[in-house]
C-alpha positions as CSV (number, residue, x, y, z in Angstrom):
1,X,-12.2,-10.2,-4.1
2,X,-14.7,-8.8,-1.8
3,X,-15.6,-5.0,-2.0
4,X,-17.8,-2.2,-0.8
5,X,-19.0,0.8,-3.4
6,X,-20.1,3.8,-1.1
7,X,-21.2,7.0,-2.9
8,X,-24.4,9.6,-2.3
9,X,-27.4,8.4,-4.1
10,X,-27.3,8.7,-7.9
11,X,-23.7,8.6,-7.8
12,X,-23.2,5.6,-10.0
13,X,-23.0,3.0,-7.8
14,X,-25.4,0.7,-9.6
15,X,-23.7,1.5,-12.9
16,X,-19.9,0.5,-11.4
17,X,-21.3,-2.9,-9.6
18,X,-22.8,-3.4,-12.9
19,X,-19.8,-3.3,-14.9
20,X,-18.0,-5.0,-12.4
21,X,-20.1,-8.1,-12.5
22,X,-20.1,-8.6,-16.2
23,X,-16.3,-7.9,-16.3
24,X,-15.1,-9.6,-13.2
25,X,-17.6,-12.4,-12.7
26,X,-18.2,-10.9,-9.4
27,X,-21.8,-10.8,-7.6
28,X,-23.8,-7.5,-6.6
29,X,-25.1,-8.2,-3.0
30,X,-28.0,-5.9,-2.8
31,X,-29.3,-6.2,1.1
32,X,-32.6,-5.3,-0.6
33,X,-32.9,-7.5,-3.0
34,X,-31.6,-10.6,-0.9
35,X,-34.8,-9.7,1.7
36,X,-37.3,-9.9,-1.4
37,X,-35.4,-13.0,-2.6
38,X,-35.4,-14.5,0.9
39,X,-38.7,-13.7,2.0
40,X,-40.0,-15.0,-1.4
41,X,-38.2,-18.3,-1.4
42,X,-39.8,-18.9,2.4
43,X,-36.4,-19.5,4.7
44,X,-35.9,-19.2,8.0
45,X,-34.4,-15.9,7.8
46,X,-36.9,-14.4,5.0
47,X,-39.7,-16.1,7.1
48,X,-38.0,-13.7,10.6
49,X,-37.9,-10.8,8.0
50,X,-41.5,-10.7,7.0
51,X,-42.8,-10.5,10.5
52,X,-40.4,-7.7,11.6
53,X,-41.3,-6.2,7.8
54,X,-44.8,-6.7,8.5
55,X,-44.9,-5.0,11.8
56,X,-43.6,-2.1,10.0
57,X,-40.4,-2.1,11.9
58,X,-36.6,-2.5,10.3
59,X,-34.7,-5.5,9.7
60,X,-32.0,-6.0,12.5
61,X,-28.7,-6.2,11.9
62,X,-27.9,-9.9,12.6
63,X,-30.8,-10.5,10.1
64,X,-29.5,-8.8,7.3
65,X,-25.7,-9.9,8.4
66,X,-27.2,-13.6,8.5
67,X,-28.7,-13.5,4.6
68,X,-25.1,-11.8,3.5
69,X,-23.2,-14.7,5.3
70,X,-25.4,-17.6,3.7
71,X,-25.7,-16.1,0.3
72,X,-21.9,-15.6,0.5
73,X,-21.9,-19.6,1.0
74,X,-23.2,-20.2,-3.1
75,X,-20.6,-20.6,-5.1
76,X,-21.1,-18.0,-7.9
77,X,-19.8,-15.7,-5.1
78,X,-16.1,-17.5,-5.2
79,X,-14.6,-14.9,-7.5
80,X,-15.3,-12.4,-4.9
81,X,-19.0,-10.1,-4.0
82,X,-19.6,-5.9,-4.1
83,X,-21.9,-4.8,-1.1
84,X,-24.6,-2.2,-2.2
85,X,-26.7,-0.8,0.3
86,X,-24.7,-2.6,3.1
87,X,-23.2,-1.5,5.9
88,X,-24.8,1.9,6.3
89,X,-23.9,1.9,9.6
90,X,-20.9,2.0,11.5
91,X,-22.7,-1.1,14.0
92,X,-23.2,-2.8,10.9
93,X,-19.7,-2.6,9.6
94,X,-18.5,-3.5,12.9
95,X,-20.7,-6.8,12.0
96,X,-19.5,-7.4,8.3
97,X,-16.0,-7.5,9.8
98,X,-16.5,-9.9,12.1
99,X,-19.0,-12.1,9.6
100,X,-16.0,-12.0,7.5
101,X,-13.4,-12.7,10.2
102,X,-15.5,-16.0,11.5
103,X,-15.8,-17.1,7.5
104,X,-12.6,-16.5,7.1
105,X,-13.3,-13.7,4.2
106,X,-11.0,-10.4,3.5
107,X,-12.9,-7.2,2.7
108,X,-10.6,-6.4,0.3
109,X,-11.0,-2.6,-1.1
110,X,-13.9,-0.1,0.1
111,X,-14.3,2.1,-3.1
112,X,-16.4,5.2,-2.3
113,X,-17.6,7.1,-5.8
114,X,-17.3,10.8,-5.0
115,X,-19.7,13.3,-6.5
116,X,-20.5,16.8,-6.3
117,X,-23.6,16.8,-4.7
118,X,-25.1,19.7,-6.5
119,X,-24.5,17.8,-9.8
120,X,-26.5,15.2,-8.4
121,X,-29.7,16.5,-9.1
122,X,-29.1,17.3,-12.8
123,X,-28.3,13.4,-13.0
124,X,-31.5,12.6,-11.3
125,X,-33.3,14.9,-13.1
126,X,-32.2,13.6,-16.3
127,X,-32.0,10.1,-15.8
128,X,-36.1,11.2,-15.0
129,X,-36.2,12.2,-18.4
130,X,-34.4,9.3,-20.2
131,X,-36.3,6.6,-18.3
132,X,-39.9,8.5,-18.0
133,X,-40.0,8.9,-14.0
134,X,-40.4,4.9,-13.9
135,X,-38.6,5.6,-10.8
136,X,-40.0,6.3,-8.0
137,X,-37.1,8.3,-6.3
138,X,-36.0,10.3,-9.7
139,X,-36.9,13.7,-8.0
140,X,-34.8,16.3,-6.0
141,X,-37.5,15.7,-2.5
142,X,-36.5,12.3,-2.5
143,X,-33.2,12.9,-3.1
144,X,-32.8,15.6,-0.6
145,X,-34.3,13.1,2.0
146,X,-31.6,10.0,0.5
147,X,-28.8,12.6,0.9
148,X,-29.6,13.6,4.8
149,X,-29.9,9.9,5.9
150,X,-26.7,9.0,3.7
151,X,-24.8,12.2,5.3
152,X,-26.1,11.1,9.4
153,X,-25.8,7.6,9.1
154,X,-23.3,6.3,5.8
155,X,-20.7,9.1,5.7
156,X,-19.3,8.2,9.5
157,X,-18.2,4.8,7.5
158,X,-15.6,7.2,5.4
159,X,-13.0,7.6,8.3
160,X,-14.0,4.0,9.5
161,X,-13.0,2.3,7.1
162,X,-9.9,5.4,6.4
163,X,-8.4,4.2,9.7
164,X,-8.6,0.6,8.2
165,X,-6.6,1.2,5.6
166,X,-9.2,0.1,3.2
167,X,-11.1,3.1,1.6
168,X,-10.0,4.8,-2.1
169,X,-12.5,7.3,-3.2
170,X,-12.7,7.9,-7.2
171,X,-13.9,10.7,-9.0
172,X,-17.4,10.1,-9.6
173,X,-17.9,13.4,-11.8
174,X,-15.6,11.6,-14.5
175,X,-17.3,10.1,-16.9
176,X,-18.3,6.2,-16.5
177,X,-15.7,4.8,-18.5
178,X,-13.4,7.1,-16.6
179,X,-15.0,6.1,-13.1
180,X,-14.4,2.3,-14.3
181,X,-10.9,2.6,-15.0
182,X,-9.9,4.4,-11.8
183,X,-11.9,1.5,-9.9
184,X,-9.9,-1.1,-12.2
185,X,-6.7,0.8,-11.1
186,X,-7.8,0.3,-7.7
187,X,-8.8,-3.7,-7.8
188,X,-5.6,-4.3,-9.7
């Protein structure tokens, strides 16, 4: 089963894909995390990442869809992956789709976790508190910025994906355990 988690920033994204890995055997695809682990391990596509990276401009699209499609080659992602961080554009889902349509994958369920955006800042707040402002974007500037850019560029993926049939939104103000059964409803 291969899925999408869309929500605001600090609207538990991290905490569902979580819990869905160590319940489902799944595997969290963070587009972030596979260019640190690509340009780190030195392949072809890390090694076309660091230059772009290092000219200070972003990774392109066929870059990023290129790491997704090999890691989605290992086997510990046969029982199915959750995108996070990718597509944030409506190019880039455009992309996965037909990524997934040459590999002969489904995107089965595109889960977005909504949130009342006011309440969003009390969570960042505290979750500054609880963890000591180890991170760096636990404050309302940052996620002011985070919300714009997820409102201009992410949010046009809602109806996308509508019109595909695909997209359930859960109610991201429940509490976790709430938020995890409604997405368990959901995969079935």
């Amino acid at each position: 089963m291969n899925i999408i988690l869309f929500g605001a920033p600090g609207a538990g994204k991290g905490t569902q894909a979580k819990r869905l890995v160590d319940d489902r055997g799944m595997v969290q695809l963070s587009t972030g995390d596979m260019l640190r682990a690509a340009i780190g391990a030195g392949t072809e596509l890390g090694l076309r990442a660091r230059e772009i990276m290092d000219r200070g401009d972003l990774v392109s699209d066929d870059i990023i869809l290129g790491m997704i499609a090999e890691r989605m080659q290992n086997p510990d992602c046969a029982k199915g992956v959750i995108l996070d961080g990718f597509p944030r554009t409506v190019a880039q889902a455009d992309g996965l789709g037909a990524m997934f349509a040459e590999a002969g994958l489904t995107l089965d369920h595109v889960i977005e976790i909504k949130v009342d955006e006011d309440a969003l800042f009390a969570r960042i707040e505290t979750r500054a508190t609880e963890t000591g402002g180890s991170r760096a974007d636990d404050n309302a500037e940052t996620l002011r910025k985070r919300l714009a850019v997820y409102h201009e560029n992410t949010a046009p993926l809602l109806p996308y994906y509508t019109e595909k049939g695909l997209m359930r939104t859960v109610d991201g103000m429940a509490s976790i355990d709430e938020v995890a059964q409604a997405i368990d409803a959901i995969l079935g």
